[in-house]
C-alpha positions in Angstrom: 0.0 0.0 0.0 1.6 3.8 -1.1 1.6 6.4 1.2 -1.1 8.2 0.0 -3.3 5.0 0.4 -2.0 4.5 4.1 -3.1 8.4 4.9 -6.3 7.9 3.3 -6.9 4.8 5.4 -6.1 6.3 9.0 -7.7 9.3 8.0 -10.6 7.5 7.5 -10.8 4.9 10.8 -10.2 8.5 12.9 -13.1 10.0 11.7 -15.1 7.0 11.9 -13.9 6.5 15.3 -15.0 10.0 16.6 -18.4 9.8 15.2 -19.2 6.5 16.9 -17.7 7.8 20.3 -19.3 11.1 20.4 -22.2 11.8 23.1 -25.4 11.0 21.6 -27.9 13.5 22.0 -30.3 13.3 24.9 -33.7 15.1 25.0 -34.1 17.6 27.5 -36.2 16.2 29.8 -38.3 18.9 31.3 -39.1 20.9 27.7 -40.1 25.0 28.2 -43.8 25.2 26.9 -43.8 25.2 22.9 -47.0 27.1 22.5 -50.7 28.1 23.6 -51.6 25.0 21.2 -49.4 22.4 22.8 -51.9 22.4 26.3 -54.4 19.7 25.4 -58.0 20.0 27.0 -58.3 17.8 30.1 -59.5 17.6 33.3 -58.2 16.5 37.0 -59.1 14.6 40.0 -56.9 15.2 43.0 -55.2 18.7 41.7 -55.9 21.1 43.8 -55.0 24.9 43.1 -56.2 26.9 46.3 -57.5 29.4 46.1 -59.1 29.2 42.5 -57.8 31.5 39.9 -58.8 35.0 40.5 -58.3 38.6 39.3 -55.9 40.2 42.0 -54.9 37.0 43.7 -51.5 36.9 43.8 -50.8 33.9 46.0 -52.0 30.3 44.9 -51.1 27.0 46.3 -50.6 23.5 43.7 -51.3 20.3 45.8 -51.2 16.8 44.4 -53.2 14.4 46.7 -52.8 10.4 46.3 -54.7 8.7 43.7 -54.4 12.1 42.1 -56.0 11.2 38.1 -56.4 13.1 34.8 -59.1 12.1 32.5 -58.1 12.5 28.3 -61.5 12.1 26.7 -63.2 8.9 28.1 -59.8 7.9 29.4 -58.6 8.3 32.8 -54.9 7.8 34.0 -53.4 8.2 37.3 -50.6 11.0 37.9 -47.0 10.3 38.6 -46.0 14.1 39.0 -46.2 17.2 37.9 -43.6 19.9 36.9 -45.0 23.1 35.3 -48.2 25.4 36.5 -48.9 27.7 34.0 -52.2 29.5 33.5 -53.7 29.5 30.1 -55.6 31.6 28.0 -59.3 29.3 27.0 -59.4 31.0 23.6 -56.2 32.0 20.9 -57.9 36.1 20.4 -57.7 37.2 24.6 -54.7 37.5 26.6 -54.3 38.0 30.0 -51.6 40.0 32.4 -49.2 38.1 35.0 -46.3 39.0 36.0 -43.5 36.9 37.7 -43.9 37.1 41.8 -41.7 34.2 43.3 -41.6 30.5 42.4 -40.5 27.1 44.4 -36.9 26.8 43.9 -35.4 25.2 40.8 -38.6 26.7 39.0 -38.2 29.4 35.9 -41.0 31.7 35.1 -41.8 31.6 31.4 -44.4 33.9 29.3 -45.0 34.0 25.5 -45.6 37.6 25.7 -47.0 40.7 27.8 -50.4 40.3 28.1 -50.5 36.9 26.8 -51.8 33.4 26.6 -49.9 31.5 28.7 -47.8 32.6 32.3 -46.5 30.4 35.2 -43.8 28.1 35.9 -41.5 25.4 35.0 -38.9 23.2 36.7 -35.8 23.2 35.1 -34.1 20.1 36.4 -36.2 17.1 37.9 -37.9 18.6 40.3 -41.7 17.7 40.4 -44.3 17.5 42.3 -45.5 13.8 43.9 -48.7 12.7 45.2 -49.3 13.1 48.6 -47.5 11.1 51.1 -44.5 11.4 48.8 -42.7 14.8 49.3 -42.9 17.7 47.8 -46.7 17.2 47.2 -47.5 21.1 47.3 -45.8 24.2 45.9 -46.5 28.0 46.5 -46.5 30.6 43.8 -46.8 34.5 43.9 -47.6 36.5 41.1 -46.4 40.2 41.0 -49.8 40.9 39.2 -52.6 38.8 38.2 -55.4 40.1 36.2 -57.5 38.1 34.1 -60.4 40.4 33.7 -63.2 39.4 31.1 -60.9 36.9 29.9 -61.2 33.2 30.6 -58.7 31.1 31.6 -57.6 27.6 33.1 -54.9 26.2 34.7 -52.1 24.5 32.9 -49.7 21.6 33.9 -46.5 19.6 32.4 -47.2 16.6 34.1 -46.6 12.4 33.8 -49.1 9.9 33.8 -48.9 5.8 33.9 -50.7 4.5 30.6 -50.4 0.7 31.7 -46.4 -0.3 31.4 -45.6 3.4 30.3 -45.3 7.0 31.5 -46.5 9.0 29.2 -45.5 13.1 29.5 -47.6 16.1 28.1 -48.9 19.7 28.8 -52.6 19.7 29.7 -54.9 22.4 31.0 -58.3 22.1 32.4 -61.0 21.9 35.2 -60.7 20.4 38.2 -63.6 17.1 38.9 -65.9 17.8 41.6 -65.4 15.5 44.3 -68.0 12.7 44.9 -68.6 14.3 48.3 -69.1 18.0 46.5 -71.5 15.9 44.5 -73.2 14.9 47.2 -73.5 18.1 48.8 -74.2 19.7 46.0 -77.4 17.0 45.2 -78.2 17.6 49.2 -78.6 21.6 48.6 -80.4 21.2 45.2 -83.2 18.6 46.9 -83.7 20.7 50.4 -84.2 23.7 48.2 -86.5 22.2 46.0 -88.5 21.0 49.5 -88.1 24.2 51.2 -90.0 25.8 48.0 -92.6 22.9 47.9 -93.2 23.7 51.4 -94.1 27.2 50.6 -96.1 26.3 47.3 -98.4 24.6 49.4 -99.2 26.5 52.3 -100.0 29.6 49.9 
C-alpha cells in the first residue's frame, strides 16, 4: 500500500472513530412550553389549586393528593408528577396580564408575551411534584400581578401519567372534577331547596 493510500486509510478509521464515540444527544427532559396550542383540553381529580384563579390574587397553592387522576377524553390515567403550572388563555384572540412574583426553587418563570396566553412556571431540572404522602406534594406561587379580567382562563400543567407499562408526559390544561362528596353536597342543597319551596307552594 503507497503512502497516500496508508493516509487515506487512517484518516478515514479517525473519523469514523470520533463519530461512533461522540455523546449522543439526549432530549431535555423537562421541555419550556412550545406554544398556547401544545396544552391539550383535560380535566383533573386530586389537583388542587387553592385558592381558584382570581383577578388580584396573587398567591395560589398546587397540591397533588394520592390517587391524584387526569381524565383524556373517556380515558382516565393516574398521575405520577407534575412539573409546570402555568395559567392559560381558554381562547387563541384574549390574553391575560401576569407577571413573575416568586416561584419554588429550581422553577423558571416563562411567558409568551406581555399580556399573553400563557404565564407560570416550569422546573428546570427534575424537580416535580409527587402525590401526597411522597414529598414535595404542594408548591407556593406569587404573582407580581394577576389580572385576568373578562378573559377566561384555566390552569395549565407539564405533568406524567402511567398508561399501563408506560409513563407518558404532556402539557394539559383544564377543570378540576368535583369531588364525589361535592357531589353529594351539592345533590343535598339542590333537593332541600327544592323542598323548602314545595313547602311554601303549598301552604300559599
Amino acid at each position: 500500500m503507497d503512502t497516500r493510500r496508508l493516509v487515506s486509510a487512517l484518516c478515514l478509521a479517525t473519523a469514523l472513530e470520533l463519530f461512533v464515540s461522540a455523546p449522543t444527544a439526549v432530549a431535555d427532559p423537562d421541555p419550556s412550553p412550545p406554544s398556547w396550542s401544545s396544552f391539550v383540553a383535560a380535566e383533573f381529580l386530586g389537583v388542587d389549586l387553592v385558592p381558584s384563579l382570581t383577578t388580584d390574587q396573587l398567591i395560589y397553592d398546587l397540591h397533588l393528593r394520592s390517587g391524584a387522576t387526569i381524565y383524556i377524553g373517556s380515558n382516565v390515567y393516574t398521575i405520577k408528577w407534575i412539573q409546570a403550572f402555568f395559567v392559560v388563555s381558554q381562547d387563541q384572540e384574549t390574553s391575560f396580564v401576569a407577571t413573575n412574583g416568586s416561584g419554588p426553587a429550581g422553577w423558571k418563570w416563562e411567558e409568551k408575551s406581555l399580556p399573553g396566553r400563557i404565564a407560570g412556571w416550569h422546573n428546570e431540572g427534575t424537580g416535580r411534584i409527587y402525590p401526597e404522602p411522597r414529598s414535595p406534594s404542594s408548591a407556593h406561587f406569587e404573582f407580581g400581578s394577576f389580572d385576568i379580567t373578562g378573559n377566561a382562563v384555566l390552569p395549565g400543567y407539564h405533568l406524567g401519567y402511567q398508561d399501563g407499562a408506560s409513563e407518558v408526559t404532556g402539557w394539559f390544561k383544564g377543570p378540576t372534577v368535583p369531588e364525589p362528596s361535592s357531589l353529594f353536597g351539592l345533590g343535598a342543597a339542590f333537593l332541600t331547596s327544592l323542598a323548602l319551596l314545595r313547602r311554601r307552594w303549598h301552604a300559599r
